[in-house]
C-alpha positions in Angstrom: 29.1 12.0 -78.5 28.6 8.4 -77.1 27.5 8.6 -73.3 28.1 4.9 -71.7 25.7 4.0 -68.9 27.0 1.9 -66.2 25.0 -0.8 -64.4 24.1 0.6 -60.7 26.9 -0.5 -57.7 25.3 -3.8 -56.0 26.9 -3.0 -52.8 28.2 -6.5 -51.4 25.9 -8.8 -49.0 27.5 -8.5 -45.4 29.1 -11.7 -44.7 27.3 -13.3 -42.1 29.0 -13.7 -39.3 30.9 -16.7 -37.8 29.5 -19.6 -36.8 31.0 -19.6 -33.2 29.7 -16.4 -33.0 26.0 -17.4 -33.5 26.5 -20.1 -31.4 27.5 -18.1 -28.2 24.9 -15.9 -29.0 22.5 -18.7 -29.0 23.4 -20.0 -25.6 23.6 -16.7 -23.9 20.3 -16.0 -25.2 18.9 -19.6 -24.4 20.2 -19.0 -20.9 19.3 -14.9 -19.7 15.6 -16.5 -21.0 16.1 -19.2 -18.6 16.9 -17.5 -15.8 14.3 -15.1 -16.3 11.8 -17.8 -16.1 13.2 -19.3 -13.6 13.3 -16.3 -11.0 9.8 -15.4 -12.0 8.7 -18.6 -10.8 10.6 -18.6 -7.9 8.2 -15.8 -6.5 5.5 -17.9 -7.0 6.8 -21.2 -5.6 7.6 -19.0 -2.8 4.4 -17.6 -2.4 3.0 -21.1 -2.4 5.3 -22.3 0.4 4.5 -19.8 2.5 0.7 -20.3 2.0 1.1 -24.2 2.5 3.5 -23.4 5.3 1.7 -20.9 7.4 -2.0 -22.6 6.6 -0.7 -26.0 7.7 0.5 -24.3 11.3 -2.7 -22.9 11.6 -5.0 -26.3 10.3 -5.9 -27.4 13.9 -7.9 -23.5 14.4 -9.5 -24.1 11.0 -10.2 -27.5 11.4 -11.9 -27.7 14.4 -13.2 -24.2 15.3 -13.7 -22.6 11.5 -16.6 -21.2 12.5 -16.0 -19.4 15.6 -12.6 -18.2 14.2 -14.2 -16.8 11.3 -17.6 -15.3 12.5 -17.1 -14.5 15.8 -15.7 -11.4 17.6 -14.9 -13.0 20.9 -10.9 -13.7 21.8 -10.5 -15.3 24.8 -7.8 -17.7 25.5 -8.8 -18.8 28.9 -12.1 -20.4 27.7 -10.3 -21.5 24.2 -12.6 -18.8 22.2 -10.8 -17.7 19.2 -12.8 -15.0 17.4 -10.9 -13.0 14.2 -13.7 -10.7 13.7 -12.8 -8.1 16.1 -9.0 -8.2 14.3 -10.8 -8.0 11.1 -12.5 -4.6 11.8 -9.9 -2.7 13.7 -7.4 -3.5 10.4 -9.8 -2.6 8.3 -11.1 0.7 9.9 -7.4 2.0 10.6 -6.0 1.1 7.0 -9.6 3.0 5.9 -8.2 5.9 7.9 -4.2 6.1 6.8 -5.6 6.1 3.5 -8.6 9.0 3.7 -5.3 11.3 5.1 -2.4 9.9 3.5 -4.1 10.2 -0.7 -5.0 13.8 -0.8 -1.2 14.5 1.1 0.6 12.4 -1.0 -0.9 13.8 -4.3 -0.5 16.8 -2.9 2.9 16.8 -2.4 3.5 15.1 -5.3 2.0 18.0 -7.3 3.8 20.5 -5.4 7.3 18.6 -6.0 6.7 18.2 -9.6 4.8 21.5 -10.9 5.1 24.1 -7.7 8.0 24.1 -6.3 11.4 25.5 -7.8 14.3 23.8 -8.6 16.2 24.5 -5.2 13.5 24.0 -3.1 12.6 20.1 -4.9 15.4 18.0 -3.4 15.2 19.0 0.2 11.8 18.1 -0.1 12.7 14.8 -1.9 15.3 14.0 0.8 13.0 14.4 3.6 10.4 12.2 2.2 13.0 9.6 1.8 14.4 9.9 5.0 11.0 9.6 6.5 10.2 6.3 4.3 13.3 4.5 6.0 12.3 5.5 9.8 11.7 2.0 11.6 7.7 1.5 12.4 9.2 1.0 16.2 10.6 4.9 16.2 6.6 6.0 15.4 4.6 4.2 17.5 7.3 4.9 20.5 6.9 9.1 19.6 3.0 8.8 19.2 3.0 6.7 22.2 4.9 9.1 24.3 4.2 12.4 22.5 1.4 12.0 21.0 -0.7 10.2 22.4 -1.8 12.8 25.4 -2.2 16.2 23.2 -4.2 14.5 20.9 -6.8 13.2 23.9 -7.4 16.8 24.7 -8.0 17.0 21.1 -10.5 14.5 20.6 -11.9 15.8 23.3 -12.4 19.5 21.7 -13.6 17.5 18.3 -16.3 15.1 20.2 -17.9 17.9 22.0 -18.3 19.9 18.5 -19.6 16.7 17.0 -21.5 15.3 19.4 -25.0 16.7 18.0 -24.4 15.8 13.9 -26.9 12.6 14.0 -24.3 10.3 12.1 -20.9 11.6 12.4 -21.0 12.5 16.0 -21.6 8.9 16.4 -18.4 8.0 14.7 -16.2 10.6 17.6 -18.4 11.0 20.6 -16.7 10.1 23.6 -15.4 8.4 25.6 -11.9 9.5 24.1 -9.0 7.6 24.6 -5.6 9.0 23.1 -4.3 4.8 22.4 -7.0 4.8 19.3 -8.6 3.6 15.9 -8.1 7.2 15.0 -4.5 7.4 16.1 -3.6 4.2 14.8 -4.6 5.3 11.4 -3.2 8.7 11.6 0.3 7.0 12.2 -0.6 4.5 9.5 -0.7 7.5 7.6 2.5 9.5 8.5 4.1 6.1 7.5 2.8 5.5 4.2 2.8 9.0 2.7 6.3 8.5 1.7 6.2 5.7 -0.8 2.9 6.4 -2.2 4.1 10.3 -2.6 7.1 8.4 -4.4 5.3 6.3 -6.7 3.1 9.3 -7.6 5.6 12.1 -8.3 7.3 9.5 -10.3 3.5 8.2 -12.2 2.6 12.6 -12.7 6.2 12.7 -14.3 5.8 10.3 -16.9 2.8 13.0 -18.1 3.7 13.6 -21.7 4.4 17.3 -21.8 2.7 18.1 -25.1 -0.3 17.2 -23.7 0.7 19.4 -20.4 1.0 21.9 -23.2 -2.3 21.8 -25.1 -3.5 22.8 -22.1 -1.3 26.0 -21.3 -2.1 26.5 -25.2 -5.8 26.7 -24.3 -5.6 28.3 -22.1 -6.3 26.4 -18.8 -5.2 27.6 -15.9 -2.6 25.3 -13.6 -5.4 23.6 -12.2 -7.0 23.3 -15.0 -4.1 21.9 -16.7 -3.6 19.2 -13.9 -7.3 18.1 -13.6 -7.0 17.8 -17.4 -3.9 16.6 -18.4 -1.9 14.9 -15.5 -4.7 13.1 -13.1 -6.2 11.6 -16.0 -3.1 10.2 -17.6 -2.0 9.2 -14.2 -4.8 6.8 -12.8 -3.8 3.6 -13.1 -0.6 4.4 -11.4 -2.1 6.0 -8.9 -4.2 3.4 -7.8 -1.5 1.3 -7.8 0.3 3.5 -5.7 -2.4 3.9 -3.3 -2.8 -0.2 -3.3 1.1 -0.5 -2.3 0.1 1.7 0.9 -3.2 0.3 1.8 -0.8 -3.0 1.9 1.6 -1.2 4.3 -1.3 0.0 6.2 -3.1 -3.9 6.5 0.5 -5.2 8.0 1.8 -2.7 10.1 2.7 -4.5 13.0 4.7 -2.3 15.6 3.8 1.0 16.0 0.1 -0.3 15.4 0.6 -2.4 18.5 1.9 0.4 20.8 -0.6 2.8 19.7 -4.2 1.1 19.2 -4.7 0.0 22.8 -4.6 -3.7 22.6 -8.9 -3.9 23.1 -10.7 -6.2 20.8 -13.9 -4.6 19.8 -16.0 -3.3 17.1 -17.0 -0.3 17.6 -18.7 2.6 15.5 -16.5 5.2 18.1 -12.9 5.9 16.3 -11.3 7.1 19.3 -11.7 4.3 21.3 -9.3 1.6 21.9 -8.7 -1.5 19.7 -6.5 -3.6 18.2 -5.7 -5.8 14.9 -4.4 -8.6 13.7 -1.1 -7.9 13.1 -0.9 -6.3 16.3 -2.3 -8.8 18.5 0.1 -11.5 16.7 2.9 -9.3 17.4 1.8 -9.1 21.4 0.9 -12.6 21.9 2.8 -14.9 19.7 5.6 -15.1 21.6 3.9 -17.1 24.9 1.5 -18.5 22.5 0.9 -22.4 22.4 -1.7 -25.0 21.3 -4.5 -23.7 19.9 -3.6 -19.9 20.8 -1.0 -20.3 18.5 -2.6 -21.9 15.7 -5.5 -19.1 15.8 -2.8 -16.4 15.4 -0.9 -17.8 12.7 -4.5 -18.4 11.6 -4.9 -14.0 11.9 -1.9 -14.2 9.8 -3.1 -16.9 6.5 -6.8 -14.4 7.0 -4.6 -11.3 6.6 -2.2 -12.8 4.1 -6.3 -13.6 1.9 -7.1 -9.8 2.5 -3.9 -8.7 1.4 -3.8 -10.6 -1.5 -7.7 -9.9 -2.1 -7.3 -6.3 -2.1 -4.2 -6.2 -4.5 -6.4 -8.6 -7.1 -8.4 -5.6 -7.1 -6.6 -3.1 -7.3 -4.8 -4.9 -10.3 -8.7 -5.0 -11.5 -9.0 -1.2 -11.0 -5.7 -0.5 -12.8 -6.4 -2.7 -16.2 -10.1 -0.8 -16.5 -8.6 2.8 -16.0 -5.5 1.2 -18.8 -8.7 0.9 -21.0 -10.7 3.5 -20.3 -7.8 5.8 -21.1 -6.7 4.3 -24.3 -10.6 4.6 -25.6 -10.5 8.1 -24.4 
């Protein structure tokens, strides 16, 4: 018996495909790589006009009174005395207080949302968050203005007479209290930022890869445990940047900030007294501003535009150590 062995099938090379075809191909891919470049650098060039624009309205503050712009605390227009300082502080010491109530509640809530709650009770929760994210700044500062801002006196005044022995923190609420506050500022600040960040952190605990989510239950760890372990240490980096979008939010808040804070430049270690910032005072004043007045607050706004842009530098340093530190873990 003769067996006859055939050579193996060579299946046929696929024709390659028309030349019109590769060409078309070539252009469309020549030109979504062009217009991706170019809209990338449109934010930049943008960016960059609105620095040279907004510095080169404010030169004559700079120019000839840098250094009482920049180091002093004084603002009075009547003897041409620009100081920033007092802006400065009452920015900084509000945006300092959204965020010390606004994390723990977001991440909170975020938990809650993603691991507590059951399936029917998640997208009411979801809508309300959203619906509270698109509220105008105006509607917030007008209801702590004319609801608030009278309870939450008598308040203070309950907290500063518990306080007022502690050595440092009674320091920080003794009175005087004034309901149009730091403190109040910030806790507005707050209300308004907790939707976005509690966004952008549901959204960073949901990219949690579940196996690891279930090593832990294997182990195990109780839910706790399983979220200290598992979820807040994949979900750092994001949730600084989360964090970083609202402290942004916080810095320029400009109209519920200006209703609520009390217009009163000072720098003061008492939270509930009155004070403004720099958004705030641009938003009361620019509008009769002239001369030099009007070169020192679009001046408030280059100095805030640097703090913004300061902050979100490092918070981008922040982010890229906790990338690292998690892939060497």
């Amino acid at each position: 018996m003769t067996v006859t062995t055939l050579p193996p099938t060579i299946p046929p090379a696929p024709e390659p495909p028309p030349k019109s075809f590769a060409r078309r191909r070539s252009i469309g891919d020549r030109s979504f790589a062009t217009v991706a470049v170019l809209s990338g650098l449109s934010v930049l060039a943008i960016l960059l006009l609105i620095s040279w624009a907004t510095t080169k309205e404010a030169w004559p503050i700079f120019q000839h009174h840098a250094t009482g712009f920049l180091f002093s605390k004084t603002w009075d227009p009547n003897s041409n005395h620009y100081g920033m300082l007092a802006f400065l502080f009452g920015t900084v010491v509000t945006s300092i207080i959204a965020l010390v109530f606004a994390v723990p509640l977001s991440i909170g809530i975020a938990l809650f949302v993603n691991e507590v709650a059951p399936r029917w009770l998640r997208r009411p929760v979801i809508s309300v968050l959203d619906l509270l994210a698109v509220v105008p700044s105006v509607v917030f500062g007008l209801w702590a203005l004319q609801v608030l801002a009278e309870p939450i006196r008598n308040f203070y005044e309950h907290v500063s007479d518990a306080l007022s022995h502690i050595p440092i923190i009674g320091r920080l609420f003794e009175g005087p209290v004034n309901g149009s506050s730091f403190f109040t500022a910030g806790l507005i600040l707050a209300l308004m930022i907790v939707p976005i960040m509690t966004s952008l952190i549901r959204e960073v605990f949901a990219t949690t890869p579940a196996n690891e989510k279930e090593a832990a239950w294997a182990l195990g760890a109780t839910r706790w445990e399983m979220v200290r372990g598992a979820i807040i240490p994949h979900s750092k980096a994001g949730m600084v940047g989360a964090m970083t979008i609202g402290l942004g939010r916080a810095m320029g808040e400009t109209i519920a900030v200006a209703l609520i804070i009390g217009s009163s430049p000072q720098i003061t270690a008492k939270l509930f007294q009155p004070g403004d910032s720099m958004p705030a005072v641009i938003a009361n004043n620019f509008g009769e501003a002239s001369g030099d007045m009007r070169a020192a607050l679009i001046g408030l706004g280059v100095m805030l535009f640097v703090l913004t842009l300061l902050v979100n530098l490092s918070a981008n340093v922040l982010v890229q150590r906790s990338i690292r530190k998690s892939r060497g873990a």
